[in-house]
C-alpha positions in Angstrom: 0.0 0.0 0.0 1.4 3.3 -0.9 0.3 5.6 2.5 2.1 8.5 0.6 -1.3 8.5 -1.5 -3.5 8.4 1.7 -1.1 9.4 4.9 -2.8 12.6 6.5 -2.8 14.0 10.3 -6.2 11.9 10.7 -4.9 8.9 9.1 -1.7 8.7 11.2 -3.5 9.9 14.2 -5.6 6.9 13.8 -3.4 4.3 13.4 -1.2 5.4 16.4 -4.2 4.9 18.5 -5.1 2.0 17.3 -1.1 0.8 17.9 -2.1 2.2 21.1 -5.1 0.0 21.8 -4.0 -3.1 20.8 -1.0 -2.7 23.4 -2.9 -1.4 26.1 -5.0 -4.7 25.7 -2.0 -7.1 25.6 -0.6 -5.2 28.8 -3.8 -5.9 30.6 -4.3 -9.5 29.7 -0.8 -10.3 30.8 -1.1 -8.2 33.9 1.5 -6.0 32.7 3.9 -8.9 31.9 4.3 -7.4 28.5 4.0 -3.5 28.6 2.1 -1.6 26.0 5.6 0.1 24.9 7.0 -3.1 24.3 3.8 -4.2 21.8 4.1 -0.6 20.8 7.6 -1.1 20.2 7.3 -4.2 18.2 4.6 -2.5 16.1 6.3 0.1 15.0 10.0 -1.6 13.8 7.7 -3.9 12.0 5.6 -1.4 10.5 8.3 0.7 9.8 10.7 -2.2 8.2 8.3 -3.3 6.2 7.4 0.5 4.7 3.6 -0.7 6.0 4.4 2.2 7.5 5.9 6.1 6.3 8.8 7.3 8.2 6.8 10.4 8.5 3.9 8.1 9.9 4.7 10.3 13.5 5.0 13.4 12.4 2.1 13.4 10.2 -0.2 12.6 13.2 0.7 15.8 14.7 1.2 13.9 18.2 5.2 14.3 18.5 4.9 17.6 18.4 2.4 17.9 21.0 4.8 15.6 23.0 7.9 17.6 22.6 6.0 20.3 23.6 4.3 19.0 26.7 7.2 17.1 28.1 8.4 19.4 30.8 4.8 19.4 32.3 5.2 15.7 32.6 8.2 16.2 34.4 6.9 19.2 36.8 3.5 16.7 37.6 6.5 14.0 38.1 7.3 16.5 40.7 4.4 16.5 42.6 3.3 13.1 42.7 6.5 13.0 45.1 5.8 13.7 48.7 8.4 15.0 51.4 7.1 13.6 54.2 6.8 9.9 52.9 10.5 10.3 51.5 11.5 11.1 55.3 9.8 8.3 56.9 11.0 5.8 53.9 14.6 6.6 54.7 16.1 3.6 54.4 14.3 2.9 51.3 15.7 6.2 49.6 19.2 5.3 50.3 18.7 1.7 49.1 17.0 3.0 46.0 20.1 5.8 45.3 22.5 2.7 45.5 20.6 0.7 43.2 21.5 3.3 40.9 24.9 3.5 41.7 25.5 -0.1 41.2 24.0 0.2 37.4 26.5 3.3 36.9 29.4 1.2 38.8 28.7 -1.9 36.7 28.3 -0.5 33.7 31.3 1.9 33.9 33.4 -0.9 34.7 32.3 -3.9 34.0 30.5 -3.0 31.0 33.7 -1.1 29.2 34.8 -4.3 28.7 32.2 -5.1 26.1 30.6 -1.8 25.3 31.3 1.8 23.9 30.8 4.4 26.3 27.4 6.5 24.8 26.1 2.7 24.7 26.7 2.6 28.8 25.3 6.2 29.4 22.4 5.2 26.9 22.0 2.0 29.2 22.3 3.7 32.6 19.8 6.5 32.1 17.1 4.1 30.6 17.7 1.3 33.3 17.6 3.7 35.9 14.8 5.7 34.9 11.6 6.4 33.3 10.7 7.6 30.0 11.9 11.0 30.8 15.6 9.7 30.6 15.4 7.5 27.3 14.1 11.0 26.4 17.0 13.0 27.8 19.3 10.5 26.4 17.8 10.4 22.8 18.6 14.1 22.6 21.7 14.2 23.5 22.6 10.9 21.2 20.4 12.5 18.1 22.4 15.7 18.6 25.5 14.0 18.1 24.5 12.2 15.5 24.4 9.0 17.1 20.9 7.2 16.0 21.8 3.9 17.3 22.5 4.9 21.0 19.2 6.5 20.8 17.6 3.5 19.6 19.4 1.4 22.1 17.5 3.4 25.1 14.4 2.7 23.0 14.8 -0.9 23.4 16.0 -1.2 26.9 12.9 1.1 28.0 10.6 -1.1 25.9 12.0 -4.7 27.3 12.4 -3.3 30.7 9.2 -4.7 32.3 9.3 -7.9 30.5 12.3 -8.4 32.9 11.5 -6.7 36.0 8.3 -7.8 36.3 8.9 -11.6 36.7 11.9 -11.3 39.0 10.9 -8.7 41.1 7.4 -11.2 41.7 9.4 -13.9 42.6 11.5 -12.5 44.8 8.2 -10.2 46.3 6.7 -13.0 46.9 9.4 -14.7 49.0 9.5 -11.5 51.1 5.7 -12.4 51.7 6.3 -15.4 53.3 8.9 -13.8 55.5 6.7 -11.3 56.7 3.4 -13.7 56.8 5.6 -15.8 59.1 6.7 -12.6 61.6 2.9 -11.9 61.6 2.0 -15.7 62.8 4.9 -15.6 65.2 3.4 -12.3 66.7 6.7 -10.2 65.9 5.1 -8.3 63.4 4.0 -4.2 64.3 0.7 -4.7 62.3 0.9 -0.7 60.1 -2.3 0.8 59.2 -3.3 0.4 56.0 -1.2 2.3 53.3 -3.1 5.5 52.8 -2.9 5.9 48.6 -1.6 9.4 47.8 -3.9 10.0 44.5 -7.0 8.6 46.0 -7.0 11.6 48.6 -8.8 14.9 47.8 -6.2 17.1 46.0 -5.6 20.2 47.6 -4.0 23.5 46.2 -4.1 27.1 47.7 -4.8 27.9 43.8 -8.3 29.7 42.9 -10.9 27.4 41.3 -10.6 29.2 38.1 -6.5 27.5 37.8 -8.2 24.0 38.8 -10.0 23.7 35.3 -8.3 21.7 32.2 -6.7 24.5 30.6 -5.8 26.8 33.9 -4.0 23.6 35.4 -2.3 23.3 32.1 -1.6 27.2 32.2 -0.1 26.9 35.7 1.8 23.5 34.6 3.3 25.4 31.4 4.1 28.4 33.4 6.6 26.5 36.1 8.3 24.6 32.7 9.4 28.3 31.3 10.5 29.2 35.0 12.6 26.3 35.0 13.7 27.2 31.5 15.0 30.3 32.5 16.5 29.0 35.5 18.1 27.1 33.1 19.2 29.9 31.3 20.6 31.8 34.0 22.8 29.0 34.6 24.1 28.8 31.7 22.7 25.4 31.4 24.5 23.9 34.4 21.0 23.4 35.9 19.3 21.4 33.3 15.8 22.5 32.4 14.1 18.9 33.4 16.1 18.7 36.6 14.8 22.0 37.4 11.2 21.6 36.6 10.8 18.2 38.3 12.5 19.8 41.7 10.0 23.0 41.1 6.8 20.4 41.0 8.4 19.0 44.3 8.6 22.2 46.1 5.6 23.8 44.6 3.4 20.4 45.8 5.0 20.7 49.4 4.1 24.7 49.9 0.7 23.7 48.6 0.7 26.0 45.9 0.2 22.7 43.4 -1.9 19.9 44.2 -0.5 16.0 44.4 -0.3 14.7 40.8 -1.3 17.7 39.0 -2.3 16.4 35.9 -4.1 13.2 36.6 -7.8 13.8 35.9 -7.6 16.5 33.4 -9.3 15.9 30.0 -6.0 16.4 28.1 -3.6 13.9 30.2 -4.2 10.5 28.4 -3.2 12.5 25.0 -0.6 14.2 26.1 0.8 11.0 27.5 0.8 9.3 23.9 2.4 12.2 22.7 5.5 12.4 25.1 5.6 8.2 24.5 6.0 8.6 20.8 9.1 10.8 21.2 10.8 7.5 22.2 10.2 5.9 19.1 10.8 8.8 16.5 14.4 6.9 16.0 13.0 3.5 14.9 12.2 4.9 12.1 15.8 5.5 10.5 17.1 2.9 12.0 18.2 -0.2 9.6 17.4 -4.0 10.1 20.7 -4.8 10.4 21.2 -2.4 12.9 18.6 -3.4 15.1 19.8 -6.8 14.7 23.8 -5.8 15.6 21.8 -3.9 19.0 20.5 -7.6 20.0 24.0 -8.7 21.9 24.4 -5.3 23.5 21.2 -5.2 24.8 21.6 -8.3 26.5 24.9 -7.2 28.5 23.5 -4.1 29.3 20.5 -5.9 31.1 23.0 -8.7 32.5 25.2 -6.1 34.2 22.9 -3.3 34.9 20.8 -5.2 36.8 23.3 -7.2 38.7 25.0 -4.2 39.4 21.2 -2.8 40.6 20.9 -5.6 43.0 23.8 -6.2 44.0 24.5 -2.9 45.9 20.6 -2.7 46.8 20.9 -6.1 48.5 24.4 -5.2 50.2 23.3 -1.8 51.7 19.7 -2.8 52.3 21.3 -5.5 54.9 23.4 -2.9 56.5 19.8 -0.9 57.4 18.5 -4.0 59.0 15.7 -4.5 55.5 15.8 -8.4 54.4 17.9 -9.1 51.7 14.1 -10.3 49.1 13.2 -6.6 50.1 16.1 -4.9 49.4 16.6 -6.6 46.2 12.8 -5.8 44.9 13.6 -2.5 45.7 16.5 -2.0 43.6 14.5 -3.8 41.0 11.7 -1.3 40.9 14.1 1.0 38.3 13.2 -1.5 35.6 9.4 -0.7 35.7 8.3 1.7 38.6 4.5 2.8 39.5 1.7 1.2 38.7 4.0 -2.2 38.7 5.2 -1.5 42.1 1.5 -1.4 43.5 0.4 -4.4 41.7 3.4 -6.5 42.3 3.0 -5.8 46.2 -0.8 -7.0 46.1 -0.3 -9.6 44.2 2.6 -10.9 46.6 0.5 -10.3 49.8 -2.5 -12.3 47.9 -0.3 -15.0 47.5 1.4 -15.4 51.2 -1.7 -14.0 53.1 -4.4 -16.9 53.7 -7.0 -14.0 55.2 -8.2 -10.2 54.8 -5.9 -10.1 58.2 -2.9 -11.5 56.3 -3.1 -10.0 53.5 -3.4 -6.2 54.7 -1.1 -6.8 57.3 1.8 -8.2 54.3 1.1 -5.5 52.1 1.3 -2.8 55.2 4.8 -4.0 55.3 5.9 -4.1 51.8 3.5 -1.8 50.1 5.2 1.5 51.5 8.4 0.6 50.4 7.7 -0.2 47.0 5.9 2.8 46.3 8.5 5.2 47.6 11.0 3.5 45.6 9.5 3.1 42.4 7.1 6.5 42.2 9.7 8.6 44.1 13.3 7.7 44.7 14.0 6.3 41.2 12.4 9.2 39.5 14.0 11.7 41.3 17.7 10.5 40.7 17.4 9.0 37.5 16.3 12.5 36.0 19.4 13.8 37.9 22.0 11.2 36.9 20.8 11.1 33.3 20.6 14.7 32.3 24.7 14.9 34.1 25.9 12.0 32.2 24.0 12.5 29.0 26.2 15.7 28.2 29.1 13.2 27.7 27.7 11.5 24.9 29.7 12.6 21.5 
């Protein structure tokens, strides 16, 4: 089919979404096993391989632009899904989650040198370690340099990253179950209350109801990104504008001035979300067969010695702070898929151990809090941090 005849911003717009769909769907029948990027993913080197699909198929649809343009809010509601107060009483769980992400950069920086070029390691750190918002950092730097195939590399890494993560962190989450099922039969347990969930509590702001609509929210939202842009500026871009913006949503959620998870519930915030997630894949597009092919072996050390490097120093330091080694390992494991998987995993593992309501709640009141810190907070904040620094040594 020749989509040159047809291709137009409704066409391409359409067949994103329905890329989009048929993800989303595999992602829920698995329970996450398989992501929707990764289906996504697969779609679109297929597609793109097989010139089913144009190169221009994302830029026709109108919805990278609207990503590239919408990223920094991402980042600034990133920000204030993060609370202070939970970070302080998680302690322990912060520093265990910082050295999870020092054993990836330690690992890969030394270990990994042995096998891979160094804008392949930086691409493989940031996009272990973090969310889409690194691959993103990374693929800028890399495309500025030229260097499609390190961008592409993050691409793949983010995509498979749950397809790993996923399995071993339930295994070893559910071991930790058992442990703690066993401390509450033995009475040795300090039963917690249940874990109060951050975004089902009424969002408060010290903002007029007139900034609480759809497009004042995203007014307000747009407002802090050019703030932290000319932060930014002023520092001659030592402070880089996403570091900036995601510490500005942190702050601005803790003075009350923006409410907890900004963004969520807003008629615009599912499309804005496809938009930023289709930056990722703008360099699958260019990118050869063969080259995707050559990618294959690196991949697979990156994720060998990334991850061991994750848990490794996660399971090391966790001991020293008195956690069990199956926690401390799932911790360090949460930079391979963070929230919603770190929710569901942690239910699913107190289902499995807990043999009554009793049980259950009194498991997940244990490992629950953890998770969650880890995966929606620590990792996010860091990752951002250590990604934009490294990223400007990719040439």
């Amino acid at each position: 089919m020749r989509w040159g005849i047809y291709m137009n911003p409704v066409t391409a717009f359409t067949i994103i979404m329905l890329i989009w769909t048929i993800g989303d769907f595999v992602a829920k029948k698995t329970k996450s096993l398989i992501s929707s990027l990764l289906v996504a993913a697969i779609i679109f080197i297929v597609g793109f391989k097989t010139n089913l699909f144009p190169e221009d198929l994302l830029t026709s649809s109108s919805l990278l632009a609207l990503g590239q343009t919408v990223i920094g809010m991402l980042i600034v509601h990133i920000g204030t899904m993060i609370s202070i107060d939970e970070l302080k009483k998680q302690w322990r769980t912060v520093l265990i989650g910082v050295s999870a992400i020092l054993g990836i950069i330690v690992f890969l920086f030394t270990i990994g040198s042995f096998f891979l070029d160094q804008n392949f390691i930086i691409s493989a750190i940031g996009a272990i370690s973090g969310t889409t918002v690194a691959v993103i950092i990374i693929q800028e730097a890399a495309l500025a340099s030229g260097l499609v195939l390190v961008a592409v590399f993050a691409v793949l890494i983010s995509a498979f990253q749950g397809l790993i993560g996923y399995p071993l962190t339930s295994v070893i989450l559910r071991k930790e179950a058992q442990r703690v099922r066993g401390e509450y039969r033995a009475g040795t347990l300090k039963v917690k209350a249940p874990v109060e969930k951050e975004m089902s509590k009424e969002p408060r702001t010290i903002l007029p109801q007139a900034f609480q609509t759809t497009a004042g929210t995203l007014f307000v939202v747009g407002a802090v990104v050019m703030l932290a842009g000319f932060i930014a500026d002023m520092t001659n871009g030592i402070l880089n504008q996403f570091v900036v913006a995601l510490l500005l949503g942190i702050l601005l959620r803790a003075f009350g001035i923006l409410k907890p998870n900004i963004l969520t519930g807003i008629d615009a915030y599912g499309l804005m979300m496809i938009g930023i997630l289709l930056i990722i894949f703008g360099p699958l597009a260019t990118s050869s067969v063969d080259d995707l092919i050559a990618l294959i072996g690196p991949l697979c050390i990156a994720f060998a010695i990334g991850v061991t490097g994750s848990i490794a120093f996660s399971a090391v330091l966790g001991k020293l702070l008195g956690y069990s080694m199956a926690m401390s390992m799932a911790i360090g494991l949460t930079t391979l898929y963070g929230f919603p998987g770190t929710m569901i995993l942690s239910q699913e593992a107190a289902k499995s151990a807990g043999e009554n309501k009793d049980e259950i709640a009194a498991i997940e009141g244990e490992i629950l809090p953890k998770m969650i810190v880890a995966g929606f907070s620590t990792v996010t904040i860091l990752s951002v941090v250590v990604t934009s620094i490294l990223a400007g040594f990719i040439h």
